[in-house]
Residue frames as a rotation matrix with the C-alpha (Angstrom) as fourth column:
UNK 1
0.575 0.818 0.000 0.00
0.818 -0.575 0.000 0.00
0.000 0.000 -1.000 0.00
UNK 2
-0.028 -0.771 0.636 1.03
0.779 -0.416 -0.470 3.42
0.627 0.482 0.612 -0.69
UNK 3
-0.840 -0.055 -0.540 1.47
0.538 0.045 -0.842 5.89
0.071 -0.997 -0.008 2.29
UNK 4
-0.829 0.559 0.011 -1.78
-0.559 -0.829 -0.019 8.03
-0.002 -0.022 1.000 0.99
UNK 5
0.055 0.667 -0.743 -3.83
-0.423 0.690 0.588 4.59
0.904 0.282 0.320 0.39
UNK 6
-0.530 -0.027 -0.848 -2.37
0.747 0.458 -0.482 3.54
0.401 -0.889 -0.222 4.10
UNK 7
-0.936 0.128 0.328 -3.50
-0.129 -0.991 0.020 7.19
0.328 -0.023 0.945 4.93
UNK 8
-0.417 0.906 0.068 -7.03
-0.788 -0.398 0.470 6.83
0.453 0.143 0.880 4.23
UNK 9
0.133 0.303 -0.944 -7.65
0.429 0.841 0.330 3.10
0.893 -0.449 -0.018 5.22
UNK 10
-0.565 -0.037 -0.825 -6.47
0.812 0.157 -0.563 4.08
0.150 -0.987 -0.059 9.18
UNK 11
-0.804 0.534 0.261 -8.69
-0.499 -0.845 0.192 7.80
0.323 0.024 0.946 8.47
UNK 12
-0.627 0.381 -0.679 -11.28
-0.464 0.518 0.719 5.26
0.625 0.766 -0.148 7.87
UNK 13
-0.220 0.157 -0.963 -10.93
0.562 0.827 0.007 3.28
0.798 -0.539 -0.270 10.38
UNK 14
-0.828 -0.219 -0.517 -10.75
0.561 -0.342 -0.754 5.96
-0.012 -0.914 0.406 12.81
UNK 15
-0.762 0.648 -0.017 -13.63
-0.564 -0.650 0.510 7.45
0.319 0.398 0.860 11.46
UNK 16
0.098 0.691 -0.716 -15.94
-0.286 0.709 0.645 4.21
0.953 0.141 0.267 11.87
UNK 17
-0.502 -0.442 -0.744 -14.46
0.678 0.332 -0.655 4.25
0.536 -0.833 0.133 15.59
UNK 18
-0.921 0.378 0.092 -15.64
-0.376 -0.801 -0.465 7.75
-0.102 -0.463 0.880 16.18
UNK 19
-0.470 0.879 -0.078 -19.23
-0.857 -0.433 0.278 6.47
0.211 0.197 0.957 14.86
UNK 20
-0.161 0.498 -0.852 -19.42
0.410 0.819 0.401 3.37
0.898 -0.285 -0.336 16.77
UNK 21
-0.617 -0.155 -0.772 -18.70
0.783 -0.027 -0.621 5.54
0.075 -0.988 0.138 20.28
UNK 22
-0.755 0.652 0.063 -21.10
-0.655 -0.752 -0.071 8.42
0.002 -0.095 0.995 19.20
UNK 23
-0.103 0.800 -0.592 -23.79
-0.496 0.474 0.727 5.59
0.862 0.368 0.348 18.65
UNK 24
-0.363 0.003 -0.932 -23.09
0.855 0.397 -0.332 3.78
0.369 -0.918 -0.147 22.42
UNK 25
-0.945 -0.170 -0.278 -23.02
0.316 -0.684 -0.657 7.01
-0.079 -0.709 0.701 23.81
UNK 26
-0.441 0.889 0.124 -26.43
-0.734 -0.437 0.520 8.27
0.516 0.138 0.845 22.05
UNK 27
-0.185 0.310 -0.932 -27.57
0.046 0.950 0.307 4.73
0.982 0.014 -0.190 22.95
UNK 28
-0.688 -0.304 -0.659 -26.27
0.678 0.056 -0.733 5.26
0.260 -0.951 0.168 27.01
UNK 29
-0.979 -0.104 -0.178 -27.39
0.160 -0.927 -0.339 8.66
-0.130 -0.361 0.924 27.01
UNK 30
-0.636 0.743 -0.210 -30.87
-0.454 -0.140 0.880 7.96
0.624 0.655 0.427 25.43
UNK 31
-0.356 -0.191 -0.915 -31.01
0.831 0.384 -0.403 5.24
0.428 -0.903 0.022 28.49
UNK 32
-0.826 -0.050 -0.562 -30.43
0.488 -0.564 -0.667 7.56
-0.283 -0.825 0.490 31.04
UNK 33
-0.963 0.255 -0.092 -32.79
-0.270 -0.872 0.408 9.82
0.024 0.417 0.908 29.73
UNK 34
-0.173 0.518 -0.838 -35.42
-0.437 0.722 0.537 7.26
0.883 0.459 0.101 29.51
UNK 35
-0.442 -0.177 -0.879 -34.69
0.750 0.464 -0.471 6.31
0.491 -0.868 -0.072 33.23
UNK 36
-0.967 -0.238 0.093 -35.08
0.216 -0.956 -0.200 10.06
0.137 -0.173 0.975 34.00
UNK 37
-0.706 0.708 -0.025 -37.90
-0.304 -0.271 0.913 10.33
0.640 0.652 0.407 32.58
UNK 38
0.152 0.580 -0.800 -39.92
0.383 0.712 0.589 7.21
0.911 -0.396 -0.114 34.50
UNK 39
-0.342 -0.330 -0.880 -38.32
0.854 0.282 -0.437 8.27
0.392 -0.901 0.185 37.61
UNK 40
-0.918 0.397 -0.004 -39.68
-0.392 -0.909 -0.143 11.99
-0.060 -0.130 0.990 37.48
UNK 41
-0.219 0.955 -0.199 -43.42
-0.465 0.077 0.882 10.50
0.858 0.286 0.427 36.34
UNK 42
0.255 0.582 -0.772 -43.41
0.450 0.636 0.627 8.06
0.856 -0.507 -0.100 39.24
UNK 43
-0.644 -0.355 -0.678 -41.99
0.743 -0.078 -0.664 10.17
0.183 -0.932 0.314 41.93
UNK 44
-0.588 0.801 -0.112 -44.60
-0.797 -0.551 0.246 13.41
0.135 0.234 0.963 40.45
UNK 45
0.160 0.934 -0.319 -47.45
-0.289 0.353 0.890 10.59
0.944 -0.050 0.326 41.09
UNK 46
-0.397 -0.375 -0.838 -45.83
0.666 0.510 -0.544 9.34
0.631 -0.774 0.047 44.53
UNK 47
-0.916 -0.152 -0.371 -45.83
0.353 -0.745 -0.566 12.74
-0.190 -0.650 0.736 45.94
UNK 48
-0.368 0.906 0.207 -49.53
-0.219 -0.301 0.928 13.87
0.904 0.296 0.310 44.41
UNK 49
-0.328 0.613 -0.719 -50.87
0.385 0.782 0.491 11.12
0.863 -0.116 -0.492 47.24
UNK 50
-0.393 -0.373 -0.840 -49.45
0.918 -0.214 -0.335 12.45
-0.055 -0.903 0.427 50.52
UNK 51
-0.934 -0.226 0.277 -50.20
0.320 -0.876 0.361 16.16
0.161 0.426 0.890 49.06
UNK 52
-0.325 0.946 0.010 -53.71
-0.133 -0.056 0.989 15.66
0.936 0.320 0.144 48.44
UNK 53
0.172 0.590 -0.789 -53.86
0.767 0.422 0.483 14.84
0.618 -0.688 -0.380 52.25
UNK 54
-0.811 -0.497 -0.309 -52.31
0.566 -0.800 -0.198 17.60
-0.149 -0.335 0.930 53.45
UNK 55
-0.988 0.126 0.088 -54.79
-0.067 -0.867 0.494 19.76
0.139 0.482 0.865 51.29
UNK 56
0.096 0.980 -0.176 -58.08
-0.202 0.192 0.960 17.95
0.975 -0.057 0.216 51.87
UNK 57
0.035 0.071 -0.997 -57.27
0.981 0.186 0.047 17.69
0.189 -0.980 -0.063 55.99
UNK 58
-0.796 -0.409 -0.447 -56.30
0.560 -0.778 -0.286 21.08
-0.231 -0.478 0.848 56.16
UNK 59
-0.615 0.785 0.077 -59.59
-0.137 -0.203 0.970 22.13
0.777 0.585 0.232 53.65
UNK 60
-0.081 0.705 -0.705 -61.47
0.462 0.653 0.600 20.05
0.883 -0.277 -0.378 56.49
UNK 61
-0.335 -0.407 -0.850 -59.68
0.938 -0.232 -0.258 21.58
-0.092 -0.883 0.460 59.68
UNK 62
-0.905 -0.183 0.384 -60.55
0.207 -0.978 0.020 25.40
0.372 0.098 0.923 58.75
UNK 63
-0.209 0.823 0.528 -64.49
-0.466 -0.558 0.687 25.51
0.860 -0.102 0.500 58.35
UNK 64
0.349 0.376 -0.858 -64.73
0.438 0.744 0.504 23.23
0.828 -0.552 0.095 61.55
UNK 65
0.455 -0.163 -0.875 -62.30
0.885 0.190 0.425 24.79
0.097 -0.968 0.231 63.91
UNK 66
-0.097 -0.181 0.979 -62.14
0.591 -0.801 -0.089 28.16
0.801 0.570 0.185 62.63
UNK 67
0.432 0.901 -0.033 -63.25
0.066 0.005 0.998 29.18
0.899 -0.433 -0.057 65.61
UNK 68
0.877 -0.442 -0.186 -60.97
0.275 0.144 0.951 27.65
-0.394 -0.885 0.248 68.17
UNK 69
0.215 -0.959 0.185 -57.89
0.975 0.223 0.023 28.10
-0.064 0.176 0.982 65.91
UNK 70
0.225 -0.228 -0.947 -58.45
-0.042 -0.974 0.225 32.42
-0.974 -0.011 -0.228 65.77
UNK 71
0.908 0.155 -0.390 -57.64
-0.307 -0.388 -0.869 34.45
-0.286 0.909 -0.304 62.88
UNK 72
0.073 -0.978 -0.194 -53.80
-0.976 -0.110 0.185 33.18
-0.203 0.175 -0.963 62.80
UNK 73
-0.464 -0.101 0.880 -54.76
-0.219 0.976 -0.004 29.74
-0.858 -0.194 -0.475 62.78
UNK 74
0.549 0.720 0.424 -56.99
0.496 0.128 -0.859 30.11
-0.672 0.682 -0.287 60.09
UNK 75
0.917 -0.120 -0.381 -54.44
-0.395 -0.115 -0.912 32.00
0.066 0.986 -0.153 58.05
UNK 76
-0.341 -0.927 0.157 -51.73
-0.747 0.368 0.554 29.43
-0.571 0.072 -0.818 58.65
UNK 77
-0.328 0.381 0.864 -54.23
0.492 0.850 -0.188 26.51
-0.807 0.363 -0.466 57.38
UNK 78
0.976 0.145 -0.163 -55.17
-0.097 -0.382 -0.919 28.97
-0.195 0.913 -0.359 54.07
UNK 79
0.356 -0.756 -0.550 -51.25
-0.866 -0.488 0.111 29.09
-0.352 0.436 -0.828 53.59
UNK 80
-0.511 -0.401 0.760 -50.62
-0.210 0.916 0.342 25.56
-0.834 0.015 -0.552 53.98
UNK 81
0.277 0.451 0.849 -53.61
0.725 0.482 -0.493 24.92
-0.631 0.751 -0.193 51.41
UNK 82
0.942 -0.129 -0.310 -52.06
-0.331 -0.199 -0.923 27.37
0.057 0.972 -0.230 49.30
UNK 83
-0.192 -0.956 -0.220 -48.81
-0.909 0.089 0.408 25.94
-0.370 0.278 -0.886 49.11
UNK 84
-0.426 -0.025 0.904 -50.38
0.072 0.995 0.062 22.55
-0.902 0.091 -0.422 48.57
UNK 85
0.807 0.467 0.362 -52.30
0.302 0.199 -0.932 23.64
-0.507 0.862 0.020 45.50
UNK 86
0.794 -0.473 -0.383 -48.87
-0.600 -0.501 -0.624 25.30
0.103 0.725 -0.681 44.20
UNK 87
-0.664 -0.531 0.527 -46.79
-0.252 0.822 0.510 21.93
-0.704 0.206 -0.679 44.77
UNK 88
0.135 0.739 0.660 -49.94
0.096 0.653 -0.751 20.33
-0.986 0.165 0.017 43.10
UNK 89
0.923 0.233 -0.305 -49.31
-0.148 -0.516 -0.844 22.71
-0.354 0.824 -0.442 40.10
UNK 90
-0.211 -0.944 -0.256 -45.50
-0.957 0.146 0.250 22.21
-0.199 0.297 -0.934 39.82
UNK 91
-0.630 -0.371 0.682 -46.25
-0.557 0.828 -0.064 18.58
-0.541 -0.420 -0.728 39.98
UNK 92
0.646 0.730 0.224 -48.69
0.360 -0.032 -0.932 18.50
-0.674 0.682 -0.284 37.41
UNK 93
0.702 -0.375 -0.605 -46.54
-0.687 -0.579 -0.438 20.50
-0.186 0.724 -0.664 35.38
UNK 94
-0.526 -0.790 0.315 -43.47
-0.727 0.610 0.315 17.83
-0.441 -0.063 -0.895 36.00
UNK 95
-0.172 0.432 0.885 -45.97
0.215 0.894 -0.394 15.05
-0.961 0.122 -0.246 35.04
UNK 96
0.910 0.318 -0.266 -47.10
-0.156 -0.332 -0.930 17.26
-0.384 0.888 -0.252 31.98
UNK 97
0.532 -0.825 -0.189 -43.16
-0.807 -0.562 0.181 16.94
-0.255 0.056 -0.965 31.01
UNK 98
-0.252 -0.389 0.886 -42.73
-0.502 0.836 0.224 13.96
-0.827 -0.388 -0.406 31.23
UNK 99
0.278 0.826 0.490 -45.33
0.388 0.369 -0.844 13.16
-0.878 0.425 -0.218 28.91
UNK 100
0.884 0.156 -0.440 -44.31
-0.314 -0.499 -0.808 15.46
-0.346 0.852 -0.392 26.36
UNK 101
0.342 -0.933 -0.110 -41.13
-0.902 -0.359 0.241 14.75
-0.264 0.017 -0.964 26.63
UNK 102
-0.693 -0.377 0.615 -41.63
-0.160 0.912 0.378 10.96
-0.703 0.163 -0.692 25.79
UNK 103
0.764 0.637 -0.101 -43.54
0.174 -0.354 -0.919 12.19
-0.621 0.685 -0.381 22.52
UNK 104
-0.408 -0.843 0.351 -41.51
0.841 -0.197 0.504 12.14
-0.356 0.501 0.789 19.44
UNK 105
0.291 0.680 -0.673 -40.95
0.393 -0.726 -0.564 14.97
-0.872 -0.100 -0.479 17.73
UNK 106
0.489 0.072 0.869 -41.66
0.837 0.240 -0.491 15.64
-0.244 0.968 0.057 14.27
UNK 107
-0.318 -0.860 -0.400 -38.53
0.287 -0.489 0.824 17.83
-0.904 0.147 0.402 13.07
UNK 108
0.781 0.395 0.484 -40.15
0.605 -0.284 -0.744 20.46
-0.156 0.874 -0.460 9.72
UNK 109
-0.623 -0.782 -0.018 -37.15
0.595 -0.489 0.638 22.26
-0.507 0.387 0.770 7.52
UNK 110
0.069 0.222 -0.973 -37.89
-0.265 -0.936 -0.233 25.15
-0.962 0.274 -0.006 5.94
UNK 111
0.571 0.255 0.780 -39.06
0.738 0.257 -0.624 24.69
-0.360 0.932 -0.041 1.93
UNK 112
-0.672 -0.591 -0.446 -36.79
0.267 -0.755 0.598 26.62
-0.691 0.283 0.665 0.00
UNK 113
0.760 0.642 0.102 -38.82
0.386 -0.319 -0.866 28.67
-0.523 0.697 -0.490 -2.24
């Protein structure tokens, strides 16, 4: 072989190296991603359960013991149920992600005109 024909054959080769380790890696990295994914959807449905008690005991606790708990008690239970409806919303919103995010997407090029 001549040294421009020896040249190109190890180019070659090193070329077809680089695009077997970008393919593992997309491969790994798609994985992970894919792990990510599941693990955000079930921990955003884990955490929904516990939440929802928080918000529907505290919901319960106000008009009942409004009364005995005074006006500070009553606006610590209104804060608590508003933080629980704004986890509720982040968590929704994570779940909404999740979803979209395991949705291909359809990739449009501009038409040259």
């Amino acid at each position: 072989m001549r040294p421009s024909e020896t040249a190109r054959t190890q180019l070659a080769a090193h070329a077809q190296e680089l695009e077997n380790k970008v393919r593992d890696r997309t491969a790994q990295l798609e994985e992970t991603v894919a792990q990510l994914n599941t693990f955000s959807y079930s921990l955003s449905h884990d955490m929904r359960a516990p939440l929802r008690s928080i918000q529907g005991f505290a919901e319960m606790v106000a008009p009942d013991y409004a009364d005995k708990l005074g006006p500070e008690g009553v606006n610590h239970l209104r804060r608590i149920i508003s933080a629980a409806v704004r986890l509720d919303r982040l968590i929704h919103d994570v779940l909404n992600f999740s979803r979209v995010s395991r949705q291909e997407l359809a990739v449009e090029l501009p038409v040259a005109k």
